[in-house]
C-alpha positions in Angstrom: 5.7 52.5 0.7 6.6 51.9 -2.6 4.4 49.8 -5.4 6.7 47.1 -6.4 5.5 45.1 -9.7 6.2 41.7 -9.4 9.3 40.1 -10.0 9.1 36.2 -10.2 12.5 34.1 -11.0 12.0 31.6 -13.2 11.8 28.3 -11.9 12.9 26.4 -15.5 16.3 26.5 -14.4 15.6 23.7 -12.0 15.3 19.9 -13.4 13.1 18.1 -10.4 13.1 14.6 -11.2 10.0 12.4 -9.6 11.9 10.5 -7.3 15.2 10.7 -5.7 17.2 7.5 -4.7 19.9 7.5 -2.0 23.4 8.9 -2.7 25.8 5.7 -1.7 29.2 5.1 -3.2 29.3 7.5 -6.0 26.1 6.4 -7.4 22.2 7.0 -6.6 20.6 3.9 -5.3 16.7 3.2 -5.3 15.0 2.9 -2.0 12.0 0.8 -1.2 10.0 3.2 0.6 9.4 7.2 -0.1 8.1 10.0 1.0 7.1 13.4 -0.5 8.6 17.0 0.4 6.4 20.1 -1.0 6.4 23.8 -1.7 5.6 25.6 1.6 4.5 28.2 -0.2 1.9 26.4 -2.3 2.0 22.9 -0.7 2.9 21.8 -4.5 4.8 18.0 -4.1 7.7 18.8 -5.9 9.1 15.3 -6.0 9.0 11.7 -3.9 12.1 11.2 -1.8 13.4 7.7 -0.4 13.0 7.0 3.4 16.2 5.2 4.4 15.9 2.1 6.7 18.8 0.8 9.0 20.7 -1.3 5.8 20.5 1.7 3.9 22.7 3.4 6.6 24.6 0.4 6.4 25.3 0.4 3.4 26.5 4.1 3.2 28.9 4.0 6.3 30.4 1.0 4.9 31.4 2.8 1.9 32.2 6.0 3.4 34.8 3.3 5.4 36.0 1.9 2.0 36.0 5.5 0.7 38.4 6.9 3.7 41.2 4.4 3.0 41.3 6.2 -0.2 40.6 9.9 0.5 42.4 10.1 3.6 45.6 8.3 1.5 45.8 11.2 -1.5 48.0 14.0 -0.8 46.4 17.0 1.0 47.2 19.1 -2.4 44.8 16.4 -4.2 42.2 16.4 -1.6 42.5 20.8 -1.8 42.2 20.9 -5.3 38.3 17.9 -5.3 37.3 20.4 -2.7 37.8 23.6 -4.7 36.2 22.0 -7.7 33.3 21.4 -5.9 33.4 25.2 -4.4 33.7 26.3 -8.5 30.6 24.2 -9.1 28.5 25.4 -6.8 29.3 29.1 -8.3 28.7 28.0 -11.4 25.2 26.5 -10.7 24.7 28.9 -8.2 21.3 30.2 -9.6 19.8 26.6 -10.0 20.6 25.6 -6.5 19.0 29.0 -5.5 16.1 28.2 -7.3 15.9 24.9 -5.9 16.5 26.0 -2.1 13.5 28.3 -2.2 11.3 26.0 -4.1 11.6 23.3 -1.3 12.6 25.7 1.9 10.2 28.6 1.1 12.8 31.2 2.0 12.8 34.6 -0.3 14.9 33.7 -3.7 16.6 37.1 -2.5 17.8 35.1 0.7 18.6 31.7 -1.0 20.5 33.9 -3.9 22.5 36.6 -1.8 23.4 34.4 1.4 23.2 30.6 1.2 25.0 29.7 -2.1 27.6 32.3 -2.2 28.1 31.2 1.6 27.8 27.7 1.1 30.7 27.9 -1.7 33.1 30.2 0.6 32.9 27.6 3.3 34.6 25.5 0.3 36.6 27.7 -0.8 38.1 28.2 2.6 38.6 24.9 3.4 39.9 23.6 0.4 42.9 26.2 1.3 43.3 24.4 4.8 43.8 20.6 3.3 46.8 21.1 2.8 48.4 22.9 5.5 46.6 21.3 8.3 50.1 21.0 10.2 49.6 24.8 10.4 46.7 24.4 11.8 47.9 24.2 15.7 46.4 20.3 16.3 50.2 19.2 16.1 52.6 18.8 13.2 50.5 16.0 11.5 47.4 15.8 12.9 44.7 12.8 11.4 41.4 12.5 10.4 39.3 10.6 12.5 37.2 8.3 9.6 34.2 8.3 9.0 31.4 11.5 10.2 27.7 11.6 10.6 26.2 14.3 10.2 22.6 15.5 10.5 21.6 18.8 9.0 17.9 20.8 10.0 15.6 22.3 7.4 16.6 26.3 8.1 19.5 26.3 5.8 20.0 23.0 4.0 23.2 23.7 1.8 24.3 26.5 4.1 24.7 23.6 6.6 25.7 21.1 4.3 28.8 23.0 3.3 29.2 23.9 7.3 29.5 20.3 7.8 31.3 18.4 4.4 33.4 21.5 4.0 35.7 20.6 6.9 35.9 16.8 7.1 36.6 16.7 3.4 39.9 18.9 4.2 40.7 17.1 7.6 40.7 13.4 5.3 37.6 12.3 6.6 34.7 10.7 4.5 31.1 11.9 5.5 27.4 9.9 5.5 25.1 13.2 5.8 21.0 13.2 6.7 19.6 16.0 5.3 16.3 17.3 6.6 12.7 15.3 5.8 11.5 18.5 4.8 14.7 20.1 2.9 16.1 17.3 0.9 16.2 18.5 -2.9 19.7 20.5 -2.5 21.6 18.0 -1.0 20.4 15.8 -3.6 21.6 18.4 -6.0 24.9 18.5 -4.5 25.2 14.6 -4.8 25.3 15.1 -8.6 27.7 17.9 -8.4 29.7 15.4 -6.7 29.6 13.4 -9.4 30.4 16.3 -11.7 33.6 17.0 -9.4 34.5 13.2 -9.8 34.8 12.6 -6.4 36.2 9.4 -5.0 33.5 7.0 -4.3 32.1 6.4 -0.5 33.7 10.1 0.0 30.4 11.3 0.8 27.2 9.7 1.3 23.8 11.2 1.5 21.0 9.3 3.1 17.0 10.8 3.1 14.4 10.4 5.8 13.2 11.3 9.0 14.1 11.1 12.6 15.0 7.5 12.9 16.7 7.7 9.8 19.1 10.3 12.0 19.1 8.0 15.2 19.7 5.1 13.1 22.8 7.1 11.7 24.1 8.7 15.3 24.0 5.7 16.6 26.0 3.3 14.2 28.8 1.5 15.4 30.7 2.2 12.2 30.8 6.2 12.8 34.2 7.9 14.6 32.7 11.6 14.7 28.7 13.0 14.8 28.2 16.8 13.7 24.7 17.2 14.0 22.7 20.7 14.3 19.1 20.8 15.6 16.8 21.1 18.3 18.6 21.2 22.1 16.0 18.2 22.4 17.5 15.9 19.9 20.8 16.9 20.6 20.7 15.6 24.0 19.5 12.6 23.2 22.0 12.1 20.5 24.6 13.2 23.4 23.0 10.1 25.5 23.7 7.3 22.3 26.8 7.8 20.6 30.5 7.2 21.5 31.8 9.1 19.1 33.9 12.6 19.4 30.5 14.9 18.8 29.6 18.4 17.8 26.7 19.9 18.6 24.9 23.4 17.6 21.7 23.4 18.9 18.8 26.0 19.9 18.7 29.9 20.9 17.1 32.6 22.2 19.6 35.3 21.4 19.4 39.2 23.3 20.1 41.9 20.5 20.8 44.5 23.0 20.4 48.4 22.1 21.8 50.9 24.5 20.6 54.9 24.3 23.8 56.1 22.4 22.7 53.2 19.8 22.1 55.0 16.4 18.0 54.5 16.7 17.9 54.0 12.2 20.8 51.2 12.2 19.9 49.4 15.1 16.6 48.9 13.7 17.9 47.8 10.3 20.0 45.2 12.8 16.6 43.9 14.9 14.8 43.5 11.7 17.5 41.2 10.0 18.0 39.7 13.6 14.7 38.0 13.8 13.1 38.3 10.3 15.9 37.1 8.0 14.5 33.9 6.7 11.3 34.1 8.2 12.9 33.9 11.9 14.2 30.1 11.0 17.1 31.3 12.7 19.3 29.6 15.8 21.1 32.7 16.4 17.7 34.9 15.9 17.9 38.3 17.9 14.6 36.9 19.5 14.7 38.7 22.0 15.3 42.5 22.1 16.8 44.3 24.9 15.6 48.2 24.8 17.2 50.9 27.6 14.1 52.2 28.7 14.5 55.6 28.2 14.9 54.9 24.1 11.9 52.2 24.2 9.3 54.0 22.6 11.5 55.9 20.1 13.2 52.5 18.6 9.1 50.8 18.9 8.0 53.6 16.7 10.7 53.0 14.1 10.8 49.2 14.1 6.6 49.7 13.9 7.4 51.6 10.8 10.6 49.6 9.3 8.3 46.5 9.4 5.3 48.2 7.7 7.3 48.0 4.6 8.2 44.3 4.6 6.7 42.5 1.7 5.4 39.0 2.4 4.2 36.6 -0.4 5.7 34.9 -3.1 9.5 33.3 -1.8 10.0 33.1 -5.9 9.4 36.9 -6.4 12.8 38.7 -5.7 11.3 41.9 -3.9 9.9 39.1 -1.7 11.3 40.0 2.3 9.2 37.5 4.2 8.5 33.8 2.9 6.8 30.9 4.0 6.8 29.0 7.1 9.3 25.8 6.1 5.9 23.2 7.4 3.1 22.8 8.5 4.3 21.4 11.9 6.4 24.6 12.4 3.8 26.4 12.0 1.7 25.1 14.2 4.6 25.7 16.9 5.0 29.2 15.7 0.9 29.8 16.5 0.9 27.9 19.6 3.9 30.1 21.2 2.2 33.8 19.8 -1.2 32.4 21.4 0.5 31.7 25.1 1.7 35.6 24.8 -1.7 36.4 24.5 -2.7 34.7 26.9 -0.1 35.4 29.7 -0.8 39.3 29.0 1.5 40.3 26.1 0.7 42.8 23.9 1.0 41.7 20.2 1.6 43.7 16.8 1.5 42.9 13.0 1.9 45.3 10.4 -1.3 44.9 7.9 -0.6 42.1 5.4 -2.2 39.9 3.4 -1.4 36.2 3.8 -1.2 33.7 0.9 -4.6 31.3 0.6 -2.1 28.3 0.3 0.9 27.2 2.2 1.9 28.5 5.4 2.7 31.5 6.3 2.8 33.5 9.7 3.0 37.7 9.9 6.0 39.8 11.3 4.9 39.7 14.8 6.2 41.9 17.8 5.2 41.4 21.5 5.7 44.4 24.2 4.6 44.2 27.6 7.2 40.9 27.8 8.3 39.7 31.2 11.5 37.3 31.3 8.3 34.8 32.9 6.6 35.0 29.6 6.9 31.5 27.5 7.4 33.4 24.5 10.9 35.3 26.4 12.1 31.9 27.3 11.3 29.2 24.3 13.1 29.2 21.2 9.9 30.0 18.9 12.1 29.3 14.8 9.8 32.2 13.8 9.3 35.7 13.4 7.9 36.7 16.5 9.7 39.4 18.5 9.8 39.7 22.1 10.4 43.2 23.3 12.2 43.8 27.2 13.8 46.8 28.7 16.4 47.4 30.9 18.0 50.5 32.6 21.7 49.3 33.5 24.1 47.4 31.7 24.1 45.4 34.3 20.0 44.9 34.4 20.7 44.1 30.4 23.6 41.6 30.9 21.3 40.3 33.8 18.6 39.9 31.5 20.2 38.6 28.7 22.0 36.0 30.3 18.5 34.8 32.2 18.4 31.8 29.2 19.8 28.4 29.1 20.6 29.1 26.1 24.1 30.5 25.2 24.6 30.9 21.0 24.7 34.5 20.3 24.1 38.3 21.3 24.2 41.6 19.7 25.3 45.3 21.1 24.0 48.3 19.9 26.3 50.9 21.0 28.7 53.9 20.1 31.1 53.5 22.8 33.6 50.4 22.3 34.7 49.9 25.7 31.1 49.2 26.2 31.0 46.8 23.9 34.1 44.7 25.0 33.1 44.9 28.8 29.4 43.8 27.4 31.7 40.7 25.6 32.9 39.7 28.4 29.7 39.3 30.7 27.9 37.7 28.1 27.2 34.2 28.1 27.3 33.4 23.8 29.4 32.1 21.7 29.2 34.6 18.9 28.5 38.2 19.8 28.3 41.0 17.2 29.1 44.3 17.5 26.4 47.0 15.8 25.3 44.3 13.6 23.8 41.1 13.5 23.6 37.8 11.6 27.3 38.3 9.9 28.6 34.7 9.0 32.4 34.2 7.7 33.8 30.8 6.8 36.6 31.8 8.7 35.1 33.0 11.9 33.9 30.4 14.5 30.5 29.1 15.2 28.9 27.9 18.5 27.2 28.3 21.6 27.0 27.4 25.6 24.9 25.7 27.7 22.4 24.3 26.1 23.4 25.5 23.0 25.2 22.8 22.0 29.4 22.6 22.3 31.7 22.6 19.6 32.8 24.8 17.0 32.2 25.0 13.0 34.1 27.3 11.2 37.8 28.7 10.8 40.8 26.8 12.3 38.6 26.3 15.1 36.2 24.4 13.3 38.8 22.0 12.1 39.9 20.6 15.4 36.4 18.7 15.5 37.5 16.6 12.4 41.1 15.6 14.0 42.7 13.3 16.2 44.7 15.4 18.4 
């Protein structure tokens, strides 16, 4: 392995004020009670955040109401051309709202730098070239926005998922009141002001802070036409339970990344490393779970032991940084909890040699063989980077296996022969499947999952019909 000398962005770029009001109107309004959100690498407070009540979501989805009798009145050209402003924007502060995403998510800079922001502005991009040719769209030849949208965001990736969620209302006409996550706030805070820079209408969008009943209080306003909310499969039956309103929901995983024997053994690894260790396993559609035909097993165990020796963990601001930290405390506590019960049901666990940070919280690259589809740790969503390993001898066997989740969100195939993967498509029960890959996002390719994976779909012209009346 090679001896990498550190490489630390700078952190200067970033302007963290104190405190942080709430977004409401077009203007940032104090709160009366706060919280703090911190570094997970270094459990540093970076800044004291306002804890919205019930009249502070009041007061947003009243003027995200007075803000849709304006927004949704502009001609779709005008509404295309605030949304593209707002896509330019985020390229051109694209390296402070990097910055700013690992300082308060603890992913790798590398991560936040190469794959959220650039993402995050596509999904603009992309739908600021829909507003305007929503007739197109196949929801009728003038299809309407439905008001005024909810939506709740989770801590994984907090802009990613912010522009998966604004990006569309916006170009359907509707006006937006978003939670971010208690633990994530700071970019969506950031992307208040660029709001501001865009000159957005007021009441267009709305961004309330808090915690849990911050959310409910949200979901469960009368005031709200649509909820978008991704999250745990817990919440989101429970938000399924309160609200009236026409709802989206992308909920938990435990994906199969499936390799068969024709499988090139170097690629596929490449593929079950990004599946479950791209940003620290904080991943719905996480290749959790990894499908091996027997005959193969030891050969691909052997290389992934190998790939992952030469994963760097440490510092999230270092760019040669692969592994970062744990996004809490309380997710880490899940993450230890879930590797103990392998232990203890009889799995056989394996870290590469690393040294973990003093501060913050952190968790190693962590493989399990010896899995049985009983094991907890086959059958929980775990949000970390723990691998279970299972094989199989059949295709059938592996679509058997696979599908043995309530789960339904995603699935890779590692194969050679296509009609494989087609007939492999079509027995499997997930919404996205990729083909000799894994974790490929496109704005304009849809996003969702079965069972209790949530229903609904975010992204491409899919993604749109959630926003309309049709």
């Amino acid at each position: 392995m090679f001896d990498y000398a550190p490489a630390p962005e700078s952190r200067a770029i970033v302007d963290i004020k104190d405190s942080y009001g709430l977004f409401i109107n077009g203007e940032f309004v104090p709160g009366e009670v706060s919280f703090k959100t911190v570094n997970p690498a270094t459990e540093e407070v970076l800044a004291e955040v306002t804890q919205a009540g019930p009249s502070d979501v009041d007061r947003a989805v009243a003027a995200a109401r007075a803000g849709f009798q304006t927004w949704s009145n502009l001609p779709d050209i005008e509404r295309s051309k605030y949304i593209f402003r707002i896509a330019r924007i985020l390229q051109e502060r694209s390296r402070e709202l990097a910055v700013l995403e690992t300082l308060d998510n603890g992913k790798p800079i590398r991560e936040s730098r190469d794959v959220d922001i650039p993402l995050a502005a596509a999904h603009f991009f992309y739908h600021a070239g829909w507003a305007d040719k929503l007739s197109y769209a196949g929801y009728g030849p003038d299809p309407k926005p439905l008001g005024v949208a909810a939506q709740v965001i989770p801590w994984n990736f907090p802009l990613l998922m912010l522009a998966w969620k604004i990006a569309p209302a916006l170009a359907c006409g509707n006006t937006v009141v978003l939670k971010p996550a208690e633990t994530t706030p700071l970019t969506a805070l950031l992307f208040a002001e660029i709001c501001q820079q865009a000159d957005l209408p007021p009441g267009v969008v709305n961004i309330v802070t808090g915690d849990g009943s911050t959310g409910h209080a949200l979901v469960t306003h009368p005031g709200i036409d649509k909820v978008a909310f991704t999250g745990s499969t817990e919440v989101g039956k429970e938000i399924a339970r309160s609200t009236r309103a026409k709802l989206t929901l992308e909920l938990g995983g435990k994906a199969a990344n499936i390799v068969f024997d024709d499988a090139p053994v170097d690629q596929a690894v490449e593929g079950i490393v990004n599946g479950i260790f791209f940003n620290q396993g904080h991943v719905c559609c996480a290749g959790s779970r990894l499908l091996v035909q027997e005959s193969i097993a030891d050969e691909v165990l052997n290389a992934l032991r190998r790939r992952m020796s030469t994963l760097r963990l440490g510092d999230p601001m270092d760019k040669n940084t692969d592994i970062g930290a744990i996004n809490s405390a309380a997710q880490l506590a899940k993450i230890t909890e879930l590797a103990a019960s392998g232990d203890a049901e009889g799995a056989d666990r394996w870290s590469p040699l690393c040294e973990l940070p003093e501060r913050g919280f952190w968790f190693p690259p962590t493989v399990f063989t010896g899995v049985s589809q009983a094991h907890r740790i086959a059958r929980e969503e775990i949000f970390g980077p723990v691998l279970s390993v299972l094989t199989f001898r059949t295709p059938d066997e592996a679509v058997a296996k696979a599908n043995n989740t309530p789960y339904g969100l995603s699935a890779g195939v590692w194969t050679e022969k296509g009609s494989r993967i087609l007939w492999m498509s079509q027995k499997l029960r997930a919404g996205v499947i990729w083909a000799n890959t894994f974790n490929r996002f496109d704005p304009a390719a849809p996003f969702g999952g079965y069972k209790e994976s949530g229903y609904g779909r975010e992204g491409g012209r899919h993604g749109l019909g959630a926003y309309l009346a049709h």
